[in-house]
Backbone as a chain_set.jsonl record, in Angstrom:
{"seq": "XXXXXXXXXXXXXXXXXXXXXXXXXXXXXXXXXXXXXXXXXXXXXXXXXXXXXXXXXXXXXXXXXXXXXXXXXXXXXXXXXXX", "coords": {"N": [[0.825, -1.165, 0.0], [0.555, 1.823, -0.894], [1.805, 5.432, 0.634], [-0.235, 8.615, 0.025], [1.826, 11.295, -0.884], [1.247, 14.7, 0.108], [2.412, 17.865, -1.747], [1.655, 19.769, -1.607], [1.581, 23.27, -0.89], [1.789, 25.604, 2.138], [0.055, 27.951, 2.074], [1.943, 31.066, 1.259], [3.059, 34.889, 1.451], [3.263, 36.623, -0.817], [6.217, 37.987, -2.04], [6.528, 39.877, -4.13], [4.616, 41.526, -3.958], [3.388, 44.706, -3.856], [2.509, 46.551, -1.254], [-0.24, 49.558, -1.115], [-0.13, 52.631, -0.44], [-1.359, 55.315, 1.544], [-1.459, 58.424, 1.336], [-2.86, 60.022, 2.125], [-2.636, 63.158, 3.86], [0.049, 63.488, 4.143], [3.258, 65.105, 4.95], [4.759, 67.617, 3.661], [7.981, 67.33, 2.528], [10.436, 69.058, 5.032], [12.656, 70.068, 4.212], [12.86, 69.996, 1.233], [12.558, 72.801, 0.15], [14.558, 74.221, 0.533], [16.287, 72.454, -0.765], [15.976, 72.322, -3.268], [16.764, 75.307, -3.876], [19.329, 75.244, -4.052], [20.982, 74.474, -1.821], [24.123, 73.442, -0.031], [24.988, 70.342, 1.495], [26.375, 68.983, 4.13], [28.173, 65.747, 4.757], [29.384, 64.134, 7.329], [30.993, 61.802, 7.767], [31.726, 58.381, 8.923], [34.243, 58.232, 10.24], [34.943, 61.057, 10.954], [35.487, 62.292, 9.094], [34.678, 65.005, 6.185], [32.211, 65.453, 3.505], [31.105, 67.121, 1.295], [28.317, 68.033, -0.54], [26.949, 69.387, -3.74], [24.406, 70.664, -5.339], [23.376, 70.564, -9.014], [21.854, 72.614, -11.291], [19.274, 70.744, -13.409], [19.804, 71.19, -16.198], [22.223, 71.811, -16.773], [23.953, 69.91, -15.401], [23.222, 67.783, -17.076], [25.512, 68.125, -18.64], [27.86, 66.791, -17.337], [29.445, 63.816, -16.777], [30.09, 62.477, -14.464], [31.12, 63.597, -10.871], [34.044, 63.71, -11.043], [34.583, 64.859, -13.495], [33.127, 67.361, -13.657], [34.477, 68.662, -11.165], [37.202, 69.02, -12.579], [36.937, 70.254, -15.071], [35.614, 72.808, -13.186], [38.091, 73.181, -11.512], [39.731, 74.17, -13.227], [38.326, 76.815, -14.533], [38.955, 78.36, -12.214], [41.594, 78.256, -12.133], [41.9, 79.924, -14.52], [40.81, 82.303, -13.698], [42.557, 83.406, -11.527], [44.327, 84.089, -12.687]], "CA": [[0.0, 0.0, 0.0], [1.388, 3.355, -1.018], [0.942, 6.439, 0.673], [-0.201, 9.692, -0.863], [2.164, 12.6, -0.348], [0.682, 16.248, 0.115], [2.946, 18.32, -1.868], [1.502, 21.177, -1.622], [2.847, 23.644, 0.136], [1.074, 26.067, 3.079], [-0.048, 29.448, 1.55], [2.781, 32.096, 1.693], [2.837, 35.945, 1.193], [3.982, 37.2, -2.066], [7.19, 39.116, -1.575], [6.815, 40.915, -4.846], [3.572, 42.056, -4.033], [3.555, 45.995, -2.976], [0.944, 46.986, -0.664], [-0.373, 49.953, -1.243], [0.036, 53.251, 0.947], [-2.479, 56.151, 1.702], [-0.37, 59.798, 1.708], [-4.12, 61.042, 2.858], [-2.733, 64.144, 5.139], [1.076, 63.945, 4.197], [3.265, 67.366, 4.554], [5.883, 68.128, 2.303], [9.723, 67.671, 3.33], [10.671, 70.621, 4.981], [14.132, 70.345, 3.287], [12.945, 70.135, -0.058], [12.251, 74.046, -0.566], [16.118, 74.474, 0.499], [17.376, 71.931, -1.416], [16.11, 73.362, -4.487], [17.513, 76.419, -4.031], [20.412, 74.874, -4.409], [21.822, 74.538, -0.464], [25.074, 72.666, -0.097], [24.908, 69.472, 1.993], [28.143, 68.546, 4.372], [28.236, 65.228, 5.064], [30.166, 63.287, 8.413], [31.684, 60.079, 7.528], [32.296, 57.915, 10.682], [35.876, 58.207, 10.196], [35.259, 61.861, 11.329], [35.425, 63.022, 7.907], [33.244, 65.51, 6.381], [32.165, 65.694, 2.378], [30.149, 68.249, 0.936], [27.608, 67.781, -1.764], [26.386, 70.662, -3.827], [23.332, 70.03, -6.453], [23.558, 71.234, -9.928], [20.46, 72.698, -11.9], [19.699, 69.769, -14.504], [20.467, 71.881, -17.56], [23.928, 72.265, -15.927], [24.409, 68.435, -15.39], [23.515, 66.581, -18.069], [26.634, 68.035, -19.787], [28.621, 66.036, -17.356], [29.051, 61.919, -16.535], [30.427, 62.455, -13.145], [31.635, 64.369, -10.455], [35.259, 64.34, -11.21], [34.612, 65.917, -14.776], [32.477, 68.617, -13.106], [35.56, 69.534, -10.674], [38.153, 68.77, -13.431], [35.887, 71.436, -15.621], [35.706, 73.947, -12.071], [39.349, 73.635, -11.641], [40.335, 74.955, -15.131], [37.588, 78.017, -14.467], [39.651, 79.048, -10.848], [43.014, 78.153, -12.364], [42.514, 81.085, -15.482], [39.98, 83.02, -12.676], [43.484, 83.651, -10.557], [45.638, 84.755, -13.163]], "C": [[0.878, 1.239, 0.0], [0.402, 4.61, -0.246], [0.798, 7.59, 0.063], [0.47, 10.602, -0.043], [1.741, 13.409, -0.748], [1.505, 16.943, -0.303], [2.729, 19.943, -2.088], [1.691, 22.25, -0.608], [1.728, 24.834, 0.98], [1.431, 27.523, 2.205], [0.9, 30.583, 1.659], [2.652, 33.763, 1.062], [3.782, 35.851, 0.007], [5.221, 38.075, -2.049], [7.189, 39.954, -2.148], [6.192, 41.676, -5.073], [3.883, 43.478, -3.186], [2.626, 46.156, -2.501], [1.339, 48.269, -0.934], [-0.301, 50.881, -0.349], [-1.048, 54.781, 1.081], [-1.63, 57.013, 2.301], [-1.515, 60.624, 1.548], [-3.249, 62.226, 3.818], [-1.163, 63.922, 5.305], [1.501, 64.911, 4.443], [4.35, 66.717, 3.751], [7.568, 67.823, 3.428], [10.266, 68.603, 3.261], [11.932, 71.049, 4.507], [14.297, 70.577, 2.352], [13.201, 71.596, -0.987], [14.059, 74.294, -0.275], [16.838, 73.819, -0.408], [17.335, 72.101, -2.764], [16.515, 74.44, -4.992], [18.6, 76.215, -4.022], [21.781, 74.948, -2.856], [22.934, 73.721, -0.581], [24.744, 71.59, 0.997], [26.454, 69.149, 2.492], [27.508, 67.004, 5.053], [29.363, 64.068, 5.915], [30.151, 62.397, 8.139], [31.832, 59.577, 9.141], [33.452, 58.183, 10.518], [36.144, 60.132, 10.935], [35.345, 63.261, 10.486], [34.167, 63.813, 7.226], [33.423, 65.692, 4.493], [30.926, 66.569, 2.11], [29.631, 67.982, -0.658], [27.04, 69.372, -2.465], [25.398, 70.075, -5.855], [23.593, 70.888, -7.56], [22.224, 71.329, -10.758], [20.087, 71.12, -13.241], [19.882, 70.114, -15.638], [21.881, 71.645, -17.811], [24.388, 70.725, -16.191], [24.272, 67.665, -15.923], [24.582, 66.721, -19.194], [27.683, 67.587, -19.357], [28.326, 64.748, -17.033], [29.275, 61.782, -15.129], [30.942, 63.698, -12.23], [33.159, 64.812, -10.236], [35.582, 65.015, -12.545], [33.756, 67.743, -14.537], [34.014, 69.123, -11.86], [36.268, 69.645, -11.856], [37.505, 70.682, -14.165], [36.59, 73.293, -13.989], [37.469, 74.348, -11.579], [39.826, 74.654, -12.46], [39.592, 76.2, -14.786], [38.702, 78.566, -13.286], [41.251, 79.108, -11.35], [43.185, 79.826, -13.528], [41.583, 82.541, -14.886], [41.656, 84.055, -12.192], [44.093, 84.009, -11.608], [45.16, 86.386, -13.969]], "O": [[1.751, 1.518, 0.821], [-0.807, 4.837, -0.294], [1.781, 7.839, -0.636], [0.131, 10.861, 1.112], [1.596, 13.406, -1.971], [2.102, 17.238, 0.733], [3.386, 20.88, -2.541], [1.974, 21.932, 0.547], [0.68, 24.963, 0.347], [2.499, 28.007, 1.832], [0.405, 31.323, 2.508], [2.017, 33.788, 0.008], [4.804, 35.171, -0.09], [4.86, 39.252, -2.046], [7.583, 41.008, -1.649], [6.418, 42.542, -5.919], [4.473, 43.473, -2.105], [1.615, 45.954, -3.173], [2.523, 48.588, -1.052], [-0.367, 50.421, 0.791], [-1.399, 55.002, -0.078], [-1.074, 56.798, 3.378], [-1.441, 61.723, 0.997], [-3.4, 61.814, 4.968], [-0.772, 64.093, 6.459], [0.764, 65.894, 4.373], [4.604, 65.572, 3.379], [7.933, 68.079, 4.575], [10.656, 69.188, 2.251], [12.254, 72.233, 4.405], [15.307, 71.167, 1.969], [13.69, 71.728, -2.109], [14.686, 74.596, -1.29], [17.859, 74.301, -0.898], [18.346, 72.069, -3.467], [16.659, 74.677, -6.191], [19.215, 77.28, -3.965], [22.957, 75.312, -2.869], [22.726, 72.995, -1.553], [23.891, 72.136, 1.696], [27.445, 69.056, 1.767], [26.506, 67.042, 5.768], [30.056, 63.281, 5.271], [29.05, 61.852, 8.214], [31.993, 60.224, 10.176], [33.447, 58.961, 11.473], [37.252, 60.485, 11.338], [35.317, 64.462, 10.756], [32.992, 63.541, 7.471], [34.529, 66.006, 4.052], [29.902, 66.57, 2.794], [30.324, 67.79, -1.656], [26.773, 70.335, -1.746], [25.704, 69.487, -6.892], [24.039, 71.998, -7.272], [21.537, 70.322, -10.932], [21.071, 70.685, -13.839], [20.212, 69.171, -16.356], [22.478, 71.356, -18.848], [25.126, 70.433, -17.132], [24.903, 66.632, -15.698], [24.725, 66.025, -20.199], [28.658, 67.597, -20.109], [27.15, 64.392, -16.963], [28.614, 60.919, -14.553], [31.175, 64.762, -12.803], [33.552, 65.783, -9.591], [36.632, 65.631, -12.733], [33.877, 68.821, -15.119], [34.406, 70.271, -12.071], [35.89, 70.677, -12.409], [37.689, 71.825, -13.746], [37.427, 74.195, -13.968], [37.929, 75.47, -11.368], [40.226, 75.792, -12.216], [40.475, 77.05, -14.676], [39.418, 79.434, -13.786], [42.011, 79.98, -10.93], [44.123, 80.62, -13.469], [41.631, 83.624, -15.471], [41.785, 85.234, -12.522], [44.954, 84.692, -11.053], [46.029, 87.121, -14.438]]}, "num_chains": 1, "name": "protein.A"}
């Protein structure tokens, strides 16, 4: 006599399923109106260290790929600035 195995498996949640969220009576991030105006951002590393971000309009930035062609670029302006 054989027995039957149950291979079916106990109902589980969907992981890829998003629930949905209700931003009824959100506010606004009160940082946002600054950070459009173009505020600089310093940011503390654990190490103690501190880096500074500074946003560029997007007109401005899609004419570079990164942020060492945007200094590279700002260099060259301060280098014939000073003479």
């Amino acid at each position: 006599m054989k027995k039957s195995v149950n291979n079916t498996k106990p109902s589980e949640p969907d992981d890829l399923e998003v629930p949905e969220f209700n931003f009824e009576g959100a506010i606004q991030n009160p940082f946002f109106v600054a950070y459009r105006k173009g505020v600089t951002r310093t940011v503390i590393k654990s190490d103690g260290t501190k880096e500074q971000f500074i946003r560029l309009d997007p007109d401005v930035a899609k004419h570079y790929r990164s942020a060492v062609s945007v200094n590279e670029v700002l260099r060259h302006a301060l280098q014939n600035r000073q003479r």
